[in-house]
N, C-alpha and C positions, 0 to 999 in steps of 0.2 A: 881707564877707570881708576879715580881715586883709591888710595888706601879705605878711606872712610865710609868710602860709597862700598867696600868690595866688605868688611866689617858687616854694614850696615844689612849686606843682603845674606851675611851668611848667620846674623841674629834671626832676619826673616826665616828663613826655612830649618833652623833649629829651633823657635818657637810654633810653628805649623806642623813641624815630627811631632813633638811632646805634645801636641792638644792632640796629635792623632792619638798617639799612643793612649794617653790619661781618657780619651770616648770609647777606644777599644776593649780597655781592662774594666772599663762600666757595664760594658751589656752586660745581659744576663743569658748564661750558656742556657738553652731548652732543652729539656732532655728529649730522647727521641720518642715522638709518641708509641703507647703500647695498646696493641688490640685487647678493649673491655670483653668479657667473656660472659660466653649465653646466660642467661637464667635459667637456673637449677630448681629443678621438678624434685621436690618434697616428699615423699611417702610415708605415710604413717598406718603400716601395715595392721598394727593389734587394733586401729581404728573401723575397719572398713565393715565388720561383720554383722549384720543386725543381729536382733536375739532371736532366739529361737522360740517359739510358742506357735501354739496348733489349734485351734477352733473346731469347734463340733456344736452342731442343730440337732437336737433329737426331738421326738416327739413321743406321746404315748399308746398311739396307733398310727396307721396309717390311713384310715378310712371315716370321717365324721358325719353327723348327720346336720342337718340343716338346720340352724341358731343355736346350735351347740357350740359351749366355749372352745375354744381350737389351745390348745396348750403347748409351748415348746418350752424349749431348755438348751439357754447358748452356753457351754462352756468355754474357757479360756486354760489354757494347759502350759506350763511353762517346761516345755520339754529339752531346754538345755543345760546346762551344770554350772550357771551363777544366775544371780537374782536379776528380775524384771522387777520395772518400775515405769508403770505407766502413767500419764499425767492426764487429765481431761481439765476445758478451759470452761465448763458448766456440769449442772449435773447430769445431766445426758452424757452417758459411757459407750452406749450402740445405739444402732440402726436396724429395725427389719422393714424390710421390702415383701410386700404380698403379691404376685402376679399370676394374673391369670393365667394358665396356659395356652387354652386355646385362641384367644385375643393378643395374646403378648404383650399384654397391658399391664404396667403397675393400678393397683386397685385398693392398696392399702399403704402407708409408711407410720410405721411406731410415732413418729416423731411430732407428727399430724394434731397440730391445733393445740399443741401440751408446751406449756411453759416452762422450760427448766432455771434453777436459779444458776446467777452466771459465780457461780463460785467455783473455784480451782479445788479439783481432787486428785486421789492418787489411788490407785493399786497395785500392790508389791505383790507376788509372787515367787515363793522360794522356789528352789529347782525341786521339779515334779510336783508342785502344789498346783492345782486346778481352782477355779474359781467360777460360781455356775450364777447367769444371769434367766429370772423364768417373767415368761412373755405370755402376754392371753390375748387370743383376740377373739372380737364377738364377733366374726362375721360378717362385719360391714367396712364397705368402703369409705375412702376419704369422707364424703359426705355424708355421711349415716345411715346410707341406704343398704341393706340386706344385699349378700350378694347372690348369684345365682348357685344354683350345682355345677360340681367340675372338677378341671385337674385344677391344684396351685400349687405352686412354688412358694417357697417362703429362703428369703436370701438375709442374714442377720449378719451383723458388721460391726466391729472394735474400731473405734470413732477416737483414739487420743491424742493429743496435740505431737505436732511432731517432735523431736529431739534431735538434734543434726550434732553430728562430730565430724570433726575435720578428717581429710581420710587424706588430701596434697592438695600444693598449692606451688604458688612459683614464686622463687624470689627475685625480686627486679634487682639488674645491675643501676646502684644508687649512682655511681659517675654516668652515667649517659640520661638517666630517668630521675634525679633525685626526689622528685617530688611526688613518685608512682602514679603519675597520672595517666601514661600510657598513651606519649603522642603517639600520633597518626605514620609518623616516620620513622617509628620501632614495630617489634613483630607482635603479633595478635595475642603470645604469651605474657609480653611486657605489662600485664596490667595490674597484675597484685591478684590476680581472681584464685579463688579457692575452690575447692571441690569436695563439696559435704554428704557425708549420708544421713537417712533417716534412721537410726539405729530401730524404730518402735514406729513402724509400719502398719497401715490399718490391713486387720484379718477376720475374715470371714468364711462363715460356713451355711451352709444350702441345706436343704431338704424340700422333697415334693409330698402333695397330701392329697385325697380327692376329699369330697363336699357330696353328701348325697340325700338325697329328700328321704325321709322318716321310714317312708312306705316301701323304698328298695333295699333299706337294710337289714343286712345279715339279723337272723333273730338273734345271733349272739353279741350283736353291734348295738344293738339296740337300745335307747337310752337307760331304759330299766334294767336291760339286764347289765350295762356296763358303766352302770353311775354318771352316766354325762349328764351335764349340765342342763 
């Protein structure tokens, strides 16, 4: 072998080092990948507690006579130590339910045939302020007809829109989920979902009454002598 031929091959593989070398110092080192870590559960404890208020149905006897007006009285009592505020999404605030006893039938609802206008109201309640809603009924069912004598139940209901506050939720890991959509190949947590409560829950209160024809009542029951209707 030539001088020039032995030159020529030792230009060849000192030019094939240096193009190794000059591809090698290009990559790009990766770093070792690192385990994404669970989604973390949120609690927001002073959230979680609804308010406190207590319902009560009264009546002004327990015994009427037949097409007499039936008279109750729902209070609403705000029995814990800061302010309620309740919202309704019309003007209808409750609900009473009439049921007969012995049928177990409903036979009358407040709400029956009455139009309310759909405007937004409120009701605040300081702590330990009561608030008294009164209710008549003549005696008749849904469709206007007189009911019999009997036992009834009367069930009346605080009807306001709900209020939710956040009480946890989960945070999605944004490197494996960024776009919190919650594929199908992450865990049932992975979705963004929240967990709300209703702080201003509907409450109600019951009372039972009997209905009894003119001629069985107590002389002291009696419409004259007890001013009924």
């Amino acid at each position: 072998m030539t001088s020039r031929m032995r030159e020529f091959m030792f230009e060849l593989i000192l030019g094939t080092l240096l193009i190794a070398a000059i591809f090698l110092a290009a990559e790009p080192v990766l770093p070792a990948p690192s385990q994404s870590p669970s989604p973390l559960l949120v609690s927001l404890p002073h959230a979680t507690m609804p308010v406190s208020a207590a319902a009560r149905l009264t009546m002004a006897r327990a015994v009427y006579a037949s097409a007499a007006v039936v008279d109750f009285t729902f209070e609403i009592t705000n029995t814990g130590s800061r302010p309620i505020s309740y919202s309704f999404n019309s003007a209808q605030n409750y609900e009473v339910v009439i049921t007969n006893v012995t049928t177990r039938k409903a036979v009358w609802h407040y709400s029956h045939g009455k139009k309310f206008d759909p405007l937004v109201s409120k009701l605040t309640l300081r702590p330990g302020e009561t608030h008294s809603f009164s209710i008549g009924w003549l005696q008749c069912d849904d469709s206007g007809a007189p009911v019999p004598p009997g036992a009834y139940q009367a069930n009346a209901i605080l009807i306001p829109m709900s209020r939710l506050l956040l009480t946890s939720g989960f945070i999605v890991d944004v490197n494996t989920d960024p776009a919190n959509t919650g594929m199908p190949t992450k865990s049932d947590v992975e979705t963004g979902a929240t967990v709300a409560t209703n702080v201003t829950p509907n409450i109600s209160a019951r009372t039972s009454f009997t209905i009894m024809p003119p001629y069985d009542m107590p002389p002291s029951l009696t419409p004259a002598a007890s001013s009924l209707p």
